[in-house]
N, C-alpha and C positions, 0 to 999 in steps of 0.2 A: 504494500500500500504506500510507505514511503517512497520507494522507489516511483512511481509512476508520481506523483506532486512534483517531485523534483524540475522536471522540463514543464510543467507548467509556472512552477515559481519564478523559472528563469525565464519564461516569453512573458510573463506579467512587467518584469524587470524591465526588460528589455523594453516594453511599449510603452514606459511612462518617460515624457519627453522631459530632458533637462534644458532649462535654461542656457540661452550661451553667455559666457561672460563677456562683459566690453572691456577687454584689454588690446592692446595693440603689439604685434609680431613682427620681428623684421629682422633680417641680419645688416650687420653694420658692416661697414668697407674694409674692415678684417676681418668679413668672415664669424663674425662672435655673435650669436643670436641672441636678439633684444627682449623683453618682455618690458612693455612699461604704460601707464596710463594714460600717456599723452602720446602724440604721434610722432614720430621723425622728424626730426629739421632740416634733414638734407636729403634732395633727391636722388642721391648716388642709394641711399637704402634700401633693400630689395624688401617689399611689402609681404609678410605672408598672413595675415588676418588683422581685419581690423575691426571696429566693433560695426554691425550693420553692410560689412562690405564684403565680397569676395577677394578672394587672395589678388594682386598685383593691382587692382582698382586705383589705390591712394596714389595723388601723386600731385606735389606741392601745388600755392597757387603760382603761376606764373605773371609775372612783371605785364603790367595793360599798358597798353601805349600812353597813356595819359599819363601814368606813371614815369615813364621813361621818360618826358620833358621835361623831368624833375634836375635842379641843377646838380650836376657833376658834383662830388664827391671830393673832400679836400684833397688838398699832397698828401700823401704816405710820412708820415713821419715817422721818426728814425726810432719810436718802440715799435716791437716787434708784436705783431698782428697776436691777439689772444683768442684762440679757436671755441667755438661754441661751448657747452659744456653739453655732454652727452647729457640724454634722458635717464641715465642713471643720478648721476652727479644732479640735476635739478631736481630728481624727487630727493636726493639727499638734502638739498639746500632747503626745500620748499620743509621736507622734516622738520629739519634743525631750527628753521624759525616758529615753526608749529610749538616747539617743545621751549623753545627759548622764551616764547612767550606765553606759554603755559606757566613756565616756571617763574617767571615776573607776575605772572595773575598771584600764584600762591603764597609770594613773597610778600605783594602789597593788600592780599587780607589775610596772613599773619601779622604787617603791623598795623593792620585796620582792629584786628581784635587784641591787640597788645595795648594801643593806644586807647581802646573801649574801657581795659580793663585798670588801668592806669587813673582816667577820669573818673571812672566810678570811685576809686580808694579817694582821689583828690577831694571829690566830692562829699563822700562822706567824712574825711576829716575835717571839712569845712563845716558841714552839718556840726558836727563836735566840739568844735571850737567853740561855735555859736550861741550852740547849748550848753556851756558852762565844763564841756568834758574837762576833767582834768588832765593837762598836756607837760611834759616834761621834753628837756633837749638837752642833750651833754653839752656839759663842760667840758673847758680844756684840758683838765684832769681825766676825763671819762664819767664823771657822777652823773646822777643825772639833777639837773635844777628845772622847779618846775615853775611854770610861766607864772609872772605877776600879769595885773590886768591891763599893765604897759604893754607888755612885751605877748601878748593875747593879741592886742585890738594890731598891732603889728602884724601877726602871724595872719589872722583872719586877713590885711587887704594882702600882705602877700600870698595868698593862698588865690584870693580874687582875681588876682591878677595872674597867677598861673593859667586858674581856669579859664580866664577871657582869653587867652596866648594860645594857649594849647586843647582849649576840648570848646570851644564855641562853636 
């Protein structure tokens, strides 16, 4: 009974259509076969799939006359011509900035929640001040001396003034 499922398990397989992927094929001008999600830059590349297309189809756009009455092109100057970057090398790039600025996103709300948590304390020790908390601060010694109601109404506007600076 197993036996006889078997070659129908595999024509079931076999009839259920797979999606094609859209990536683009090609071998490059040495010969090294490409896979990448963008297409060729250069028409020397021998096309073999591209997404929606038959093999050898793609094939750059070419310069329109319109185009070509466009002014001449400086002197060559004396650096030396820097060759495209393969479609390797730009998804690399295109990566590295992806992540480069992922990594800045997480950096500036780490100190978005740093500085969150920083105001809160500010805050409540202003609340504290205000309500009579009892507030001490070292000495040059290390002791600690605790604030007279001078040296309080000091601390409360520089505390005010923190807050107005840094958490407004």
């Amino acid at each position: 009974m197993l036996r006889s499922s078997v070659p129908c398990l595999l024509a079931a397989a076999l009839a259920v259509p797979v999606p094609a992927l859209a990536y683009w094929q090609w071998r490059d001008a040495n010969g090294h076969m490409v896979y990448s999600d963008v297409p060729p830059s250069t028409a020397a590349a021998k096309v073999l799939r591209a997404p929606g297309r038959h093999a050898g189809e793609f094939q750059p756009v070419q310069v329109q006359a319109a185009d070509a009455a466009a002014p001449a092109p400086a002197k060559p100057s004396s650096k030396p011509a820097v060759a495209a970057p393969t479609p390797e090398e730009a998804f690399q790039k295109r990566r590295e900035a992806s992540l480069k600025a992922a990594a800045e996103d997480a950096r500036k709300e780490t100190e978005a929640a740093e500085r969150a948590v920083r105001c809160a304390q500010l805050r409540n020790y202003a609340t504290g001040l205000q309500q009579g908390m009892r507030a001490a601060v070292a000495g040059p010694d290390g002791s600690l001396q605790h604030l007279n109601s001078e040296q309080r109404q000091a601390e409360i506007l520089k505390t005010s003034a923190n807050l107005e600076k840094h958490c407004s």
